[in-house]
TORKEKE-322789 format. One record per residue (C-alpha): residue number from 1; residue in one letter; chain; z, x, y. Coordinates in nm, 3 decimals, padded with zeros to 5 digits. Layout:
N
site resi=NUM	resn=A	chain=A	pz=Z	px=X	py=Y
...
END
This chain:
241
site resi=1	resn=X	chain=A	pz=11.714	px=-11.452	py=-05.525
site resi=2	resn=X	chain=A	pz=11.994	px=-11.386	py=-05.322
site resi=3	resn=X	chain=A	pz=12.075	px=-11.026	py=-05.295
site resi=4	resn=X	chain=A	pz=12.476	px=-10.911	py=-05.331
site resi=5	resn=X	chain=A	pz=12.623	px=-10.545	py=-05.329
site resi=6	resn=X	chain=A	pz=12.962	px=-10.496	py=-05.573
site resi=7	resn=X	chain=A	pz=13.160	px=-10.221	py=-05.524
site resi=8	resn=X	chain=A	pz=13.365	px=-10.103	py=-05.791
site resi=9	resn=X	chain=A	pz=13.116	px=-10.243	py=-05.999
site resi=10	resn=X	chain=A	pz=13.140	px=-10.055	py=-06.321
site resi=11	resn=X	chain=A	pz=13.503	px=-10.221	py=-06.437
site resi=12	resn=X	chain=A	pz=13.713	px=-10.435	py=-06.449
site resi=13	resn=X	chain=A	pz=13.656	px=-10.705	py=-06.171
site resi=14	resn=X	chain=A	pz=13.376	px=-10.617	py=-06.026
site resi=15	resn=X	chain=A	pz=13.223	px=-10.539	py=-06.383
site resi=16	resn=X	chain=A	pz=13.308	px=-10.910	py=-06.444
site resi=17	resn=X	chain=A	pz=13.184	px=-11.036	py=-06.094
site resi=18	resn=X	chain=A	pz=12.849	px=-10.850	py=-06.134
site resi=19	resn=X	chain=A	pz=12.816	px=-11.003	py=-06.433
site resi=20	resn=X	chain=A	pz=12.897	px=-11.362	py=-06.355
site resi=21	resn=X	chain=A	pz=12.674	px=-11.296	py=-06.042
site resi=22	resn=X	chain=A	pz=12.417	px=-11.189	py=-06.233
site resi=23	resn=X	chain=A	pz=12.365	px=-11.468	py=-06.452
site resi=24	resn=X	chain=A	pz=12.358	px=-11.728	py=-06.203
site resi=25	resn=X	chain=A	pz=12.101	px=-11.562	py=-06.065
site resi=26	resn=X	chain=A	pz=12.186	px=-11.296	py=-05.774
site resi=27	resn=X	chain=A	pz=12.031	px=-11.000	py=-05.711
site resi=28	resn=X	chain=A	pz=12.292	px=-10.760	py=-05.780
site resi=29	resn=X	chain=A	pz=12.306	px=-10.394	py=-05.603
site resi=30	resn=X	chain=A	pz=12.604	px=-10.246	py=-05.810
site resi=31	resn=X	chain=A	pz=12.775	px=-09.933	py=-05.692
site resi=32	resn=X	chain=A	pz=13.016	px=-09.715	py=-05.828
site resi=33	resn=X	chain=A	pz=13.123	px=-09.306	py=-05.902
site resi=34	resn=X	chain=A	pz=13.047	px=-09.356	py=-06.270
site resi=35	resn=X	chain=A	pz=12.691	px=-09.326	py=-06.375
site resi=36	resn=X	chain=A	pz=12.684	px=-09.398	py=-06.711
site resi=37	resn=X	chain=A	pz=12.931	px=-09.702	py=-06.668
site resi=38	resn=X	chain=A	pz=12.701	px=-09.846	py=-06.416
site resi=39	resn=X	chain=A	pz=12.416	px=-09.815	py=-06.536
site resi=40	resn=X	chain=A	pz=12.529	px=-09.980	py=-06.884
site resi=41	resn=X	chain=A	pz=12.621	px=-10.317	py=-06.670
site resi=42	resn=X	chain=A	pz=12.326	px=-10.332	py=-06.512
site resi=43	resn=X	chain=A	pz=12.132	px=-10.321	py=-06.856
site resi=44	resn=X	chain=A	pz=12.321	px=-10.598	py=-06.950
site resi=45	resn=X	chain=A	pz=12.271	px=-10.798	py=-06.639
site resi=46	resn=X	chain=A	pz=11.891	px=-10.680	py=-06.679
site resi=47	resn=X	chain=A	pz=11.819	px=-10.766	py=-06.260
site resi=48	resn=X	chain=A	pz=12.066	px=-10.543	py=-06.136
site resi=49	resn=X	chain=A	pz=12.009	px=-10.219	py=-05.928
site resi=50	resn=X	chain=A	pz=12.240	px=-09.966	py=-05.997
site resi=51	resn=X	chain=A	pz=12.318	px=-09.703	py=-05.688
site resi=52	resn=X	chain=A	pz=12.593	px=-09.456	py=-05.771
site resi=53	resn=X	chain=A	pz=12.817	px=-09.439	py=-05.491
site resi=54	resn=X	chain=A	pz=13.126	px=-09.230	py=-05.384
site resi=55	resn=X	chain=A	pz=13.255	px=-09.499	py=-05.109
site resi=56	resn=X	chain=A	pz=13.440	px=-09.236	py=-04.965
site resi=57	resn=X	chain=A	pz=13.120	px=-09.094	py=-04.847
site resi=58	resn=X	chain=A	pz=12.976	px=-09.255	py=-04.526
site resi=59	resn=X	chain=A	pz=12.655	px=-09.092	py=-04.620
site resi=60	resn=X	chain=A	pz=12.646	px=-09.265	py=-04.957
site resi=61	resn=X	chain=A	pz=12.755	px=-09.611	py=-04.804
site resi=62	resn=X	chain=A	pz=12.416	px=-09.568	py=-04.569
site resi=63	resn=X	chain=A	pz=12.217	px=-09.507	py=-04.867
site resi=64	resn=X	chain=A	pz=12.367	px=-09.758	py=-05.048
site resi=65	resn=X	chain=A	pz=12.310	px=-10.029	py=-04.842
site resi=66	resn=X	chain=A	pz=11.950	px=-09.869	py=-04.737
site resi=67	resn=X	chain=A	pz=11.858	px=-09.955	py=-05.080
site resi=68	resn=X	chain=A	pz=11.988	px=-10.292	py=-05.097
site resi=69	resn=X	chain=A	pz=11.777	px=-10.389	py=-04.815
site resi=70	resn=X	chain=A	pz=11.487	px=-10.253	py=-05.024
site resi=71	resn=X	chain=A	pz=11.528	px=-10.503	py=-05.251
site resi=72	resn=X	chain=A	pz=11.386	px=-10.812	py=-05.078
site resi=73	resn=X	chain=A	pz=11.450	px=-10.730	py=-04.643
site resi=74	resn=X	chain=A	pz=11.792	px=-10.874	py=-04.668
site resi=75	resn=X	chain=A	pz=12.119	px=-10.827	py=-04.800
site resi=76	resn=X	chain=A	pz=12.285	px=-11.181	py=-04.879
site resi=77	resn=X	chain=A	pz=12.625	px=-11.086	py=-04.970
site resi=78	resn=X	chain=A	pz=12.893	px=-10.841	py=-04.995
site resi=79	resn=X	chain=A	pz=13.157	px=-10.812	py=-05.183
site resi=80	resn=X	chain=A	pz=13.421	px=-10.514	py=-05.082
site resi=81	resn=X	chain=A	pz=13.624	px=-10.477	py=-05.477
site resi=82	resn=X	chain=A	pz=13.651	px=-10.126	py=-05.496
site resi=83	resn=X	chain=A	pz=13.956	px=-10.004	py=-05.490
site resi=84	resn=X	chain=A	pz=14.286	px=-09.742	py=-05.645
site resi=85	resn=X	chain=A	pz=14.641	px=-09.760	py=-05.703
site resi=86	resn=X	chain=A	pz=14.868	px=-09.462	py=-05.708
site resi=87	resn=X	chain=A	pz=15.238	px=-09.385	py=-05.696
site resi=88	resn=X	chain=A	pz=15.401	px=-09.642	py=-05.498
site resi=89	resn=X	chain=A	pz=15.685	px=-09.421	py=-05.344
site resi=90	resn=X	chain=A	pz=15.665	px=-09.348	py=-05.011
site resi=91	resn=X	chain=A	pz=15.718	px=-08.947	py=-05.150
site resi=92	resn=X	chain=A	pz=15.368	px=-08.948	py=-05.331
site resi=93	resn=X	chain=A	pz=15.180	px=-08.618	py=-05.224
site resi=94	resn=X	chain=A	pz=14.926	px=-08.627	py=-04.942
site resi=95	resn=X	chain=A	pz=14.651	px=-08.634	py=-05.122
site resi=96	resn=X	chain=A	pz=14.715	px=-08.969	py=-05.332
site resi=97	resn=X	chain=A	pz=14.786	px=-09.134	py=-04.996
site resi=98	resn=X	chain=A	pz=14.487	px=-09.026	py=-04.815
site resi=99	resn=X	chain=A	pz=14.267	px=-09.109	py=-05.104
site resi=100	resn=X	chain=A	pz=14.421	px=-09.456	py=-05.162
site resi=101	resn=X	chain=A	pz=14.374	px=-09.526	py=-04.733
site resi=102	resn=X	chain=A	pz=14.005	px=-09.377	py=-04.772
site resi=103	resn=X	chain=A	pz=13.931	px=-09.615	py=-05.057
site resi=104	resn=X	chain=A	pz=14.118	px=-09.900	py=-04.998
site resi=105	resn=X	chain=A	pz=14.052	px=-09.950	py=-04.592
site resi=106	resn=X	chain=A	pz=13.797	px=-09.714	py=-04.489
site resi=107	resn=X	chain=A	pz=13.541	px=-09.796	py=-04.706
site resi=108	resn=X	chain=A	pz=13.541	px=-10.200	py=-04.662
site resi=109	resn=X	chain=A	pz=13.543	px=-10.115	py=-04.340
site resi=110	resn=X	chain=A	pz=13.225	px=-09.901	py=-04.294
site resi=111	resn=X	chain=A	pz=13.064	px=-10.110	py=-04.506
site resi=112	resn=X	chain=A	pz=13.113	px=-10.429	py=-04.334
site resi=113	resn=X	chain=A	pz=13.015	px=-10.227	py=-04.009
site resi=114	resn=X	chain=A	pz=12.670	px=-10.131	py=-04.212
site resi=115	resn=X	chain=A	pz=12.602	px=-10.516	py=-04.333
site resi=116	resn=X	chain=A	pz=12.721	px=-10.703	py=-04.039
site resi=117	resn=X	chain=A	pz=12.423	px=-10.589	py=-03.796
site resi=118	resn=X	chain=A	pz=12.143	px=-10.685	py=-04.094
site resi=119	resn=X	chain=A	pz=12.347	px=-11.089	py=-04.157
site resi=120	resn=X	chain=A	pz=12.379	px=-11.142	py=-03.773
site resi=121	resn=X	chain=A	pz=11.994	px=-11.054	py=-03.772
site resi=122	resn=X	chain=A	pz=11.956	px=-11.293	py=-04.025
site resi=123	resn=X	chain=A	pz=12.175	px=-11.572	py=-03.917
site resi=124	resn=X	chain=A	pz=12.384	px=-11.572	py=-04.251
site resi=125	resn=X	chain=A	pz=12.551	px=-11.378	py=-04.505
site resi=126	resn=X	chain=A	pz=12.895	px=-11.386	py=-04.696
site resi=127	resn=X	chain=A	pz=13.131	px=-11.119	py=-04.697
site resi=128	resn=X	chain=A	pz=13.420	px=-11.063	py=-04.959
site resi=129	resn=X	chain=A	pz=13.708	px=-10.869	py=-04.984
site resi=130	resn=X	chain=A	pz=13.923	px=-10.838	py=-05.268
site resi=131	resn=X	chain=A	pz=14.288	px=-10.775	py=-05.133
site resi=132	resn=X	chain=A	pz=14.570	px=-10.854	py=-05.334
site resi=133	resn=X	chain=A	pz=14.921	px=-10.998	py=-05.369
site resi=134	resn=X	chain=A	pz=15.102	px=-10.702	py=-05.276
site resi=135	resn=X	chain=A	pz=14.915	px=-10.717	py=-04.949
site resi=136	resn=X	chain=A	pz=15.184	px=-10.976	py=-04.874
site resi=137	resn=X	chain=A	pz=15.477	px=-10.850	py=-05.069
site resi=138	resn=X	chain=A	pz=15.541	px=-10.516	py=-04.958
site resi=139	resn=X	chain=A	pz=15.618	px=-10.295	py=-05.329
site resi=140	resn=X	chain=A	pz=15.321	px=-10.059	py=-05.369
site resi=141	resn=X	chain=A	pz=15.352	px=-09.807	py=-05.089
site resi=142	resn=X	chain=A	pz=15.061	px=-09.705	py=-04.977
site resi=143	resn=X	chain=A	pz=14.869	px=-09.920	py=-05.174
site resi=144	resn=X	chain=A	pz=15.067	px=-10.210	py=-05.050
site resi=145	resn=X	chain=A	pz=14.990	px=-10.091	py=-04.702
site resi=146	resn=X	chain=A	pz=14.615	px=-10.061	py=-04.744
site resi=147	resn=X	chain=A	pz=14.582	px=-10.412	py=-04.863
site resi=148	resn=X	chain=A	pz=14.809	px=-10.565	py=-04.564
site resi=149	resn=X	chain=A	pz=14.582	px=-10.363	py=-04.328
site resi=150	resn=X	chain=A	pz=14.264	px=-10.513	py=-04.558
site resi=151	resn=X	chain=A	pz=14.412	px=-10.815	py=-04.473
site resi=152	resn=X	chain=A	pz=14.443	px=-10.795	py=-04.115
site resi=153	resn=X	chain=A	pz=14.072	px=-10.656	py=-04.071
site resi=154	resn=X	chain=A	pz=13.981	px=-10.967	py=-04.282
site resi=155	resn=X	chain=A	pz=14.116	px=-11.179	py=-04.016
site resi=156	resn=X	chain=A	pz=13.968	px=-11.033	py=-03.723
site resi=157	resn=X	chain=A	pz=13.620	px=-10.967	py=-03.853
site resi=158	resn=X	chain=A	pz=13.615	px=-11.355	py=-03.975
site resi=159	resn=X	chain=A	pz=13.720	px=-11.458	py=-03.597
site resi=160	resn=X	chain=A	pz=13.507	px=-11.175	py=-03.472
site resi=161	resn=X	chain=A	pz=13.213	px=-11.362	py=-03.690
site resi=162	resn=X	chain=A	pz=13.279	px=-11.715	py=-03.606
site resi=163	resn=X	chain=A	pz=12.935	px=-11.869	py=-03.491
site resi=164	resn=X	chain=A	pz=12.741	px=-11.642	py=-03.664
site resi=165	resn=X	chain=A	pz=12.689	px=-11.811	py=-04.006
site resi=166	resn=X	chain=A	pz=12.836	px=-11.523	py=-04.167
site resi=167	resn=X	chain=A	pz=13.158	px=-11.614	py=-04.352
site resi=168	resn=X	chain=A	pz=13.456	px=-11.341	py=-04.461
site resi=169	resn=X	chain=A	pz=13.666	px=-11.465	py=-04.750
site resi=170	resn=X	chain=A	pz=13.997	px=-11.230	py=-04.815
site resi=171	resn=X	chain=A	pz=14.048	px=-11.283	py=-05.189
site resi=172	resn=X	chain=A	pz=14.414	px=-11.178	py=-05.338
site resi=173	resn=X	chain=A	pz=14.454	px=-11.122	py=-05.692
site resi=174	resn=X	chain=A	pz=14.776	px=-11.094	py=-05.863
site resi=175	resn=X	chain=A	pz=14.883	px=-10.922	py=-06.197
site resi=176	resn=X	chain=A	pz=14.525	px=-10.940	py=-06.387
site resi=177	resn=X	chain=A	pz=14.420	px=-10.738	py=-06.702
site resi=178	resn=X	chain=A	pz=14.194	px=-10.487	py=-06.605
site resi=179	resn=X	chain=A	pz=14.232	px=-10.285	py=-06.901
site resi=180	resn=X	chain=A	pz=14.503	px=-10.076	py=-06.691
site resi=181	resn=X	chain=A	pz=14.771	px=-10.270	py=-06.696
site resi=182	resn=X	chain=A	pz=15.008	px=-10.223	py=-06.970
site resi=183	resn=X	chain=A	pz=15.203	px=-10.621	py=-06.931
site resi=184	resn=X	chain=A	pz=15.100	px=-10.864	py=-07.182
site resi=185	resn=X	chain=A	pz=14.965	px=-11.239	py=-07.144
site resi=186	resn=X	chain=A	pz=14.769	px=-11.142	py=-06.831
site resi=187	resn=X	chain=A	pz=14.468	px=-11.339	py=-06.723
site resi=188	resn=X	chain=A	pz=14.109	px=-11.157	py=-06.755
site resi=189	resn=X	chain=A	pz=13.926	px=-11.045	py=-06.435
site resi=190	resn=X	chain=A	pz=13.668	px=-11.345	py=-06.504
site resi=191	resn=X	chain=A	pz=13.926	px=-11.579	py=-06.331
site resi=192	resn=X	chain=A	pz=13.854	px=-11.344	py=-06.016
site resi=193	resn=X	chain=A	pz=13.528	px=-11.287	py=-06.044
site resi=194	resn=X	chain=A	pz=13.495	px=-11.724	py=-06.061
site resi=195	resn=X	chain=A	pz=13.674	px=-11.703	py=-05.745
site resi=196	resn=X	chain=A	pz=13.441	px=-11.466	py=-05.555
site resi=197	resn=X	chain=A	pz=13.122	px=-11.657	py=-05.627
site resi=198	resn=X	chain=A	pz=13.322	px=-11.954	py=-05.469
site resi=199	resn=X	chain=A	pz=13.369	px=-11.781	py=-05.175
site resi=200	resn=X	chain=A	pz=13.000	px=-11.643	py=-05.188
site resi=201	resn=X	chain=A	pz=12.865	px=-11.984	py=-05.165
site resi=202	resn=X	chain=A	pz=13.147	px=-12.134	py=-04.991
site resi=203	resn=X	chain=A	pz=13.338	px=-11.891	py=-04.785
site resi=204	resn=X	chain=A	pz=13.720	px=-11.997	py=-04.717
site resi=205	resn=X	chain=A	pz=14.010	px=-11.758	py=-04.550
site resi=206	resn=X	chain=A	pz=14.189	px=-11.717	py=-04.812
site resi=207	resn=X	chain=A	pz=14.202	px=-11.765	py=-05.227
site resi=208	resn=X	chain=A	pz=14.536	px=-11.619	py=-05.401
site resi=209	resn=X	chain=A	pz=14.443	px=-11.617	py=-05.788
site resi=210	resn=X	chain=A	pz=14.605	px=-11.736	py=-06.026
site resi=211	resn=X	chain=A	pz=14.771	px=-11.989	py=-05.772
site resi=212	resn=X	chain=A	pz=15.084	px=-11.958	py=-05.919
site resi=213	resn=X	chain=A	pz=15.131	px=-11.692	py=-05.672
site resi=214	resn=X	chain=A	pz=15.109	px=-11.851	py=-05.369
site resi=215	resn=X	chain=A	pz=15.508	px=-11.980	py=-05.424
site resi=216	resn=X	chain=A	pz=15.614	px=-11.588	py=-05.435
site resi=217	resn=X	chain=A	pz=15.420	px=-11.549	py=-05.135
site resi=218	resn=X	chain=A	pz=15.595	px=-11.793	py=-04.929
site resi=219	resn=X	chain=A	pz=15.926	px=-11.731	py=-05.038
site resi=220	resn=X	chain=A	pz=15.886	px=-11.350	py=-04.955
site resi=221	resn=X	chain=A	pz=15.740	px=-11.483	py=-04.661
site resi=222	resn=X	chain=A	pz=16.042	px=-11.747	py=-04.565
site resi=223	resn=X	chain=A	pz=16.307	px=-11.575	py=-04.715
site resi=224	resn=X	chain=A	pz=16.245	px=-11.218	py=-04.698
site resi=225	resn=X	chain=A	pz=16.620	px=-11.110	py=-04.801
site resi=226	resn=X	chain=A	pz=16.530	px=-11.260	py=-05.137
site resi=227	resn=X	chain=A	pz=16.197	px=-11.054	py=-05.164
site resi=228	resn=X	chain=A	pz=16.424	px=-10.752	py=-05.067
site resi=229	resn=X	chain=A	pz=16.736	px=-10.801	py=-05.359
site resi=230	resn=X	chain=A	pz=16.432	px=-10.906	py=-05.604
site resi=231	resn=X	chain=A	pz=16.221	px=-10.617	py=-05.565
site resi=232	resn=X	chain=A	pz=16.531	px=-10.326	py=-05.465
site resi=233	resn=X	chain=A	pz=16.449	px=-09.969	py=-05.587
site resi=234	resn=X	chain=A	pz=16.166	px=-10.080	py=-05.800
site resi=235	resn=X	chain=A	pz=15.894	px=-09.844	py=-05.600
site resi=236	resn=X	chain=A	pz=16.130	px=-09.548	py=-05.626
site resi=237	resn=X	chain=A	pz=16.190	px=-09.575	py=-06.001
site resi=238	resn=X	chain=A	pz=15.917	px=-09.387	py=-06.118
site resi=239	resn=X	chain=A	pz=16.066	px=-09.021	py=-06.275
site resi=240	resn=X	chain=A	pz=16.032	px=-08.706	py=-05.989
site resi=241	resn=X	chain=A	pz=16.063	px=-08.382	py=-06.073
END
């Protein structure tokens, strides 16, 4: 069976992904910070591995992906969800920033540094990274930033890779319900998680899901003065002392 390390796994999309992954019959190596919550999807998946992971720690993203290999000499896939939000002025404290860059960007990074050498040895492997929609409209500070920089390593490993048989997929989600997200009517992180094992069998440059916003993409894109009288102030509104 094919073997596949989620990050993030213990929520929300990756919860969903590992899940979906799972039952069509992946190997899944799920990591994450919470024990307990990990652990309880990969009971219910019933093949998983579960490695707690802080993927802020280089050390842990070795050991992590040590273990994968464990699992059958290979490591088939890789899917890069983990990831935080934060205050999205650019006057949130040093620590939220640093945090959000370490999660966000570092840690996709390293680990697609760790995985790369083992798929070029193989002569395969898929690589996915979950971005998102405001890693092409600039609103979230720094978390906005961390996902247009996501998106740029996306590109360059993917060229970087071409030849290889290893594919990199940059997947962008926009508003879903993740159980933090207090708007109504959203769609479920399942629709994601459908998209990522697309990409795992099929790997493409880009998915935005749902599609309906590719069209805000563009027109931010086209007509950035719009994007800028649409989306005025909003980052700022949050209440400062």
């Amino acid at each position: 069976m094919p073997v596949v390390i989620v990050t993030g796994a213990s929520s929300g999309i990756g919860r969903a992904t590992a899940i979906r992954l799972g039952r069509a019959g992946y190997t899944v190596v799920l990591a994450a910070r919470r024990t307990d919550k990990l652990e309880a999807v990969a009971a219910e998946i019933g093949t998983a591995v579960a490695v707690p992971t802080d993927v802020r720690d280089p050390a842990a993203i070795e050991a992590l992906v040590a273990r994968a290999l464990e699992v059958d000499g290979r490591i088939d896939g890789l899917v890069n969800n983990a990831g935080i939000g934060g205050d999205s002025s650019i006057l949130a404290d040093d620590d939220v920033v640093t945090q959000m860059i370490d999660v966000n960007l570092v840690a996709p990074i390293r680990l697609m540094r760790a995985v790369v050498p083992i798929m070029r040895e193989q002569g395969a492997g898929s690589i996915v990274n979950i971005g998102s929609v405001a890693g092409e409209i600039g609103l979230g500070g720094t978390y906005s930033a961390t996902k247009f920089a996501l998106r740029g390593m996306n590109d360059s490993v993917r060229r970087e890779l071409i030849g290889t048989g290893i594919g990199v997929t940059l997947i962008e989600p926009g508003f879903i319900d993740t159980g933090f997200n207090n708007r109504k009517n959203l769609p479920g992180p399942e629709i994601v998680a459908a998209a990522i094992e697309s990409a795992l069998r099929r790997p493409r440059r880009r998915t935005v899901v749902p599609l309906k916003y590719r069209a805000a993409i563009v027109a931010a894109t086209a007509m950035p003065f719009l994007a800028d009288r649409l989306y005025a102030g909003r980052a700022a509104r949050k209440p400062r002392p």
